[in-house]
GURODREN-822373 format. One record per residue (C-alpha): residue in one letter; x, y, z; residue number from 1. Coordinates in nm, 3 decimals, decimal comma, always signed. Example, Ala and Ser with C-alpha at 12.3 -4.5 7.8 and 13.67 -1.06 7.14 Angstrom:
{'A' {+1,230 -0,450 +0,780} 1};
{'S' {+1,367 -0,106 +0,714} 2};
This chain:
{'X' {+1,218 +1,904 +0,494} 1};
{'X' {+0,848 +1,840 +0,500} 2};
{'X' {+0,556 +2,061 +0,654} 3};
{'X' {+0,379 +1,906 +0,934} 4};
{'X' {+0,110 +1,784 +0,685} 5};
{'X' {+0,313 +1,522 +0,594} 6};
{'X' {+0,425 +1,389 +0,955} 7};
{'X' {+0,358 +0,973 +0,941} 8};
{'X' {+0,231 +0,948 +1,290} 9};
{'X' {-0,052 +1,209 +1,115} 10};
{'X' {-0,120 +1,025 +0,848} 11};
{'X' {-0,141 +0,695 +1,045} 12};
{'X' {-0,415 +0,862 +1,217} 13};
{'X' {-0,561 +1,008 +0,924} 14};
{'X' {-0,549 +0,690 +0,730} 15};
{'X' {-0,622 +0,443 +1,059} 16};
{'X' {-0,967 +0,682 +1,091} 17};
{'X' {-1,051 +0,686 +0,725} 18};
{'X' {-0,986 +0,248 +0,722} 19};
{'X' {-1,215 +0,223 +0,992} 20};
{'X' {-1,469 +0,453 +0,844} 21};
{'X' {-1,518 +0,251 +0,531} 22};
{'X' {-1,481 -0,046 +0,718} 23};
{'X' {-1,810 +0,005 +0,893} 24};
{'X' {-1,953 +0,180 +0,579} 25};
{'X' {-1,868 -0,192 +0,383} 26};
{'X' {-1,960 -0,378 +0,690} 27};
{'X' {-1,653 -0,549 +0,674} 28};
{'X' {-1,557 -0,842 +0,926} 29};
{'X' {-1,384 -1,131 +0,894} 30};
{'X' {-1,061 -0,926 +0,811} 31};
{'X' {-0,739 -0,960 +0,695} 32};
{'X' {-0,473 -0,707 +0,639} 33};
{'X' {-0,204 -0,727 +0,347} 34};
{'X' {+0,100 -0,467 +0,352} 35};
{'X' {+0,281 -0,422 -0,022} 36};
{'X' {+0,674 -0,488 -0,010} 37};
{'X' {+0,850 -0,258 +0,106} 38};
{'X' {+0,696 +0,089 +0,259} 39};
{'X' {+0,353 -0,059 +0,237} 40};
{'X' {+0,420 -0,371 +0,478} 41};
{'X' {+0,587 -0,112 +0,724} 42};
{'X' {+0,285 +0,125 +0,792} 43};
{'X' {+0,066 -0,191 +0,778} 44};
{'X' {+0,243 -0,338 +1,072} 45};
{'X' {+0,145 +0,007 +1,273} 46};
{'X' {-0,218 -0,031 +1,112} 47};
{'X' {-0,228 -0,414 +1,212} 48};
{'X' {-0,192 -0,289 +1,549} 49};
{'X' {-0,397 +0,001 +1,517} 50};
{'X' {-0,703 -0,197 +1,447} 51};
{'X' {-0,596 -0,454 +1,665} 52};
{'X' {-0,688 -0,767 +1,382} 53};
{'X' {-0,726 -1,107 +1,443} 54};
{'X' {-0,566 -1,251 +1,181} 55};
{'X' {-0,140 -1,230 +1,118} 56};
{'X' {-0,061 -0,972 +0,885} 57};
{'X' {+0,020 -1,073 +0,535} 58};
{'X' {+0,309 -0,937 +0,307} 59};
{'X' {+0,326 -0,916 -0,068} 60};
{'X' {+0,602 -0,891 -0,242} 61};
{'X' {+0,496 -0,806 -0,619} 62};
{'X' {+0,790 -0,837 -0,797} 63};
{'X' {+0,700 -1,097 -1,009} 64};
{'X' {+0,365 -0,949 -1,124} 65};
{'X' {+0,485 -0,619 -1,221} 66};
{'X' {+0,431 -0,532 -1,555} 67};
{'X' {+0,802 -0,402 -1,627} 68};
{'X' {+0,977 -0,727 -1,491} 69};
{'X' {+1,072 -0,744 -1,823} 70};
{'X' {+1,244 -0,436 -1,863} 71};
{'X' {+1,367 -0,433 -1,479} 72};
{'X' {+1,418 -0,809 -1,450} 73};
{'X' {+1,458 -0,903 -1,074} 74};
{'X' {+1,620 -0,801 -0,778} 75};
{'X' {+1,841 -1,068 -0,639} 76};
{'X' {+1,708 -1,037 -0,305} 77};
{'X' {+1,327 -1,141 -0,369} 78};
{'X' {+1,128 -1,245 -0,051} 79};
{'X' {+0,858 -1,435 -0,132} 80};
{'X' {+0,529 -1,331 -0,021} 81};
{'X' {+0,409 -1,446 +0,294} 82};
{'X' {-0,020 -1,463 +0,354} 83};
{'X' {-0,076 -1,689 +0,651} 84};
{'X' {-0,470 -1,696 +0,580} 85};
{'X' {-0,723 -1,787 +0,327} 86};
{'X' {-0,815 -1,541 +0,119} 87};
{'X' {-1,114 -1,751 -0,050} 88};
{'X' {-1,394 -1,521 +0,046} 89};
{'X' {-1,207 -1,277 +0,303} 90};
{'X' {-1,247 -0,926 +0,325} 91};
{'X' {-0,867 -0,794 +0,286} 92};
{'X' {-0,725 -0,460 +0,414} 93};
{'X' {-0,475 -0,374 +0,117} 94};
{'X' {-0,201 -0,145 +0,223} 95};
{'X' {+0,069 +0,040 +0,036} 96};
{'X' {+0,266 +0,349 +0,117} 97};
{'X' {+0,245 +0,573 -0,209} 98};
{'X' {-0,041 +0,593 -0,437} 99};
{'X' {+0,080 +0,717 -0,811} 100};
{'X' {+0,077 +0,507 -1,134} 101};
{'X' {-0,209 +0,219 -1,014} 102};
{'X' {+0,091 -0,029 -1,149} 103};
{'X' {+0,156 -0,132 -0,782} 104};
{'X' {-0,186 -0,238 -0,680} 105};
{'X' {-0,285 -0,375 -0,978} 106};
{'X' {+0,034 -0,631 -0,983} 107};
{'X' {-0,056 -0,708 -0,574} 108};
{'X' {-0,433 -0,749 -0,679} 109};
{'X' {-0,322 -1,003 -0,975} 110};
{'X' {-0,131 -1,188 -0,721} 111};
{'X' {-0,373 -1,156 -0,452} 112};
{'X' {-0,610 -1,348 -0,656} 113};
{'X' {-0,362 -1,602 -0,756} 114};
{'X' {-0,411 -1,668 -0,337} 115};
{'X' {-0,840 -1,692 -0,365} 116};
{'X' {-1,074 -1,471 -0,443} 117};
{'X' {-1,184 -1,228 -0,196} 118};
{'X' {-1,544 -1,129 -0,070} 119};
{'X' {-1,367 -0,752 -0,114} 120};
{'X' {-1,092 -0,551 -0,147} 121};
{'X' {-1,017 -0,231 +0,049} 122};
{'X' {-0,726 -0,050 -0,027} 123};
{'X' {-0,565 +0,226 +0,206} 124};
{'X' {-0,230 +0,411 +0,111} 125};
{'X' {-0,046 +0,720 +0,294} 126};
{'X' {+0,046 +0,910 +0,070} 127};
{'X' {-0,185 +0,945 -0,268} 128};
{'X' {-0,016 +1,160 -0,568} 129};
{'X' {-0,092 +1,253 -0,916} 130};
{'X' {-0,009 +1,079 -1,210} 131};
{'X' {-0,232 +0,795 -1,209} 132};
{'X' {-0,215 +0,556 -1,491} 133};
{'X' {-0,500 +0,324 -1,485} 134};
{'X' {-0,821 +0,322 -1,364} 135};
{'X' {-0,780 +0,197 -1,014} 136};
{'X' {-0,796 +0,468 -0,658} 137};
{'X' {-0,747 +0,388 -0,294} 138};
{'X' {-1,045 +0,344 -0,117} 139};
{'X' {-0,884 +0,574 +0,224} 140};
{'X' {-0,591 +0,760 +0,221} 141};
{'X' {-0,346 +0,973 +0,456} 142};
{'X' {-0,302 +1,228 +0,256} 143};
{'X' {-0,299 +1,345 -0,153} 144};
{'X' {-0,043 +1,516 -0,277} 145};
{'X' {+0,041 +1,710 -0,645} 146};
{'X' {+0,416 +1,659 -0,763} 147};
{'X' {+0,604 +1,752 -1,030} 148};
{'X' {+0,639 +1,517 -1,308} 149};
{'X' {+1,055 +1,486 -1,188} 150};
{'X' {+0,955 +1,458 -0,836} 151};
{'X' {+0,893 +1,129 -0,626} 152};
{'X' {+0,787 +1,067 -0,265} 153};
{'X' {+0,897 +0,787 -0,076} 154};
{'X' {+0,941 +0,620 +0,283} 155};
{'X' {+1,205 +0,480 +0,441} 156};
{'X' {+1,171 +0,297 +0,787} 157};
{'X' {+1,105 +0,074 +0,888} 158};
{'X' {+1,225 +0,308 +1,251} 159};
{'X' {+1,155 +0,613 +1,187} 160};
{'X' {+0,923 +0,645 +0,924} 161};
{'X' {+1,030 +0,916 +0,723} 162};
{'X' {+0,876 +1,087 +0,424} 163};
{'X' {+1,114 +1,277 +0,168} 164};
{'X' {+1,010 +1,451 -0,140} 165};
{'X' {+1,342 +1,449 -0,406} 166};
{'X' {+1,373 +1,487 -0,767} 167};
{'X' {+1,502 +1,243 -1,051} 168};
{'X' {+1,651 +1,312 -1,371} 169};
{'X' {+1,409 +1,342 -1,619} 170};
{'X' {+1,346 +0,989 -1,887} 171};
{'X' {+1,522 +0,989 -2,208} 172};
């Protein structure tokens, strides 16, 4: 069980105030919002709202771009992403629900650009936890979190969203 500090109606506040925060900061209009496949597409749907954007909301599905397809290969049931805007010269909300190697958003910002290139990228995540791998950060968060090397975090949802902390058996 988690503590309260880790409630996702919490950290949708926390992370819909910190968004809107640097939003203003950046000056940002002209707005669209991506979600990341899976967890990331389901607390940008509640952000979406949140902010109450213009534009539909986009989903990304970054299987393709990540950089251990070759070691994974790919899961048979692949949606294909869906952005149902420009995103020449846009200013795109990036959303994802855990923060912890970089590997995520750095395979959704390769394909991102593969779309346009955007004016800027903001990028807002739930849950951030050590063990970052390369030199990229969320711009906003929900909440940061230290783990245990054998310990993940993840969501599942899409109703309830529901955070879980569990271990996995150490690499060989």
């Amino acid at each position: 069980m988690l503590d309260t500090a880790l409630r996702v109606d919490l950290l949708l506040d926390r992370l819909e105030a910190s968004l809107r925060e640097e939003m203003a900061r950046r000056e940002f209009s002209d707005s669209a919002m991506i979600g990341i496949h899976t967890g990331g597409a389901w607390i940008a749907e509640r952000l979406h709202a949140r902010l109450g954007l213009a534009e539909p909301l986009g989903l990304l599905n970054i299987s393709f771009y990540r950089d251990d397809f070759s070691q994974t290969g790919i899961h048979p049931q692949v949606k294909p992403s869906v952005l149902p805007f420009r995103v020449e010269g846009r200013n795109i909300l990036l959303i994802d629900d855990v923060f912890y190697t970089g590997r995520t958003v750095r395979a959704a910002l390769n394909e991102i650009f593969d779309y346009g290139r955007p004016a800027q990228v903001l990028l807002g995540v739930l849950i951030e936890r050590n063990g970052r791998q390369i030199p990229i950060r969320p711009d906003c968060i929900g909440h940061k979190i230290t783990l245990a090397a054998d310990q993940r975090i993840t969501l599942s949802g899409p109703s309830p969203l529901e955070l879980r902390i569990h271990s996995v058996s150490p690499q060989s």
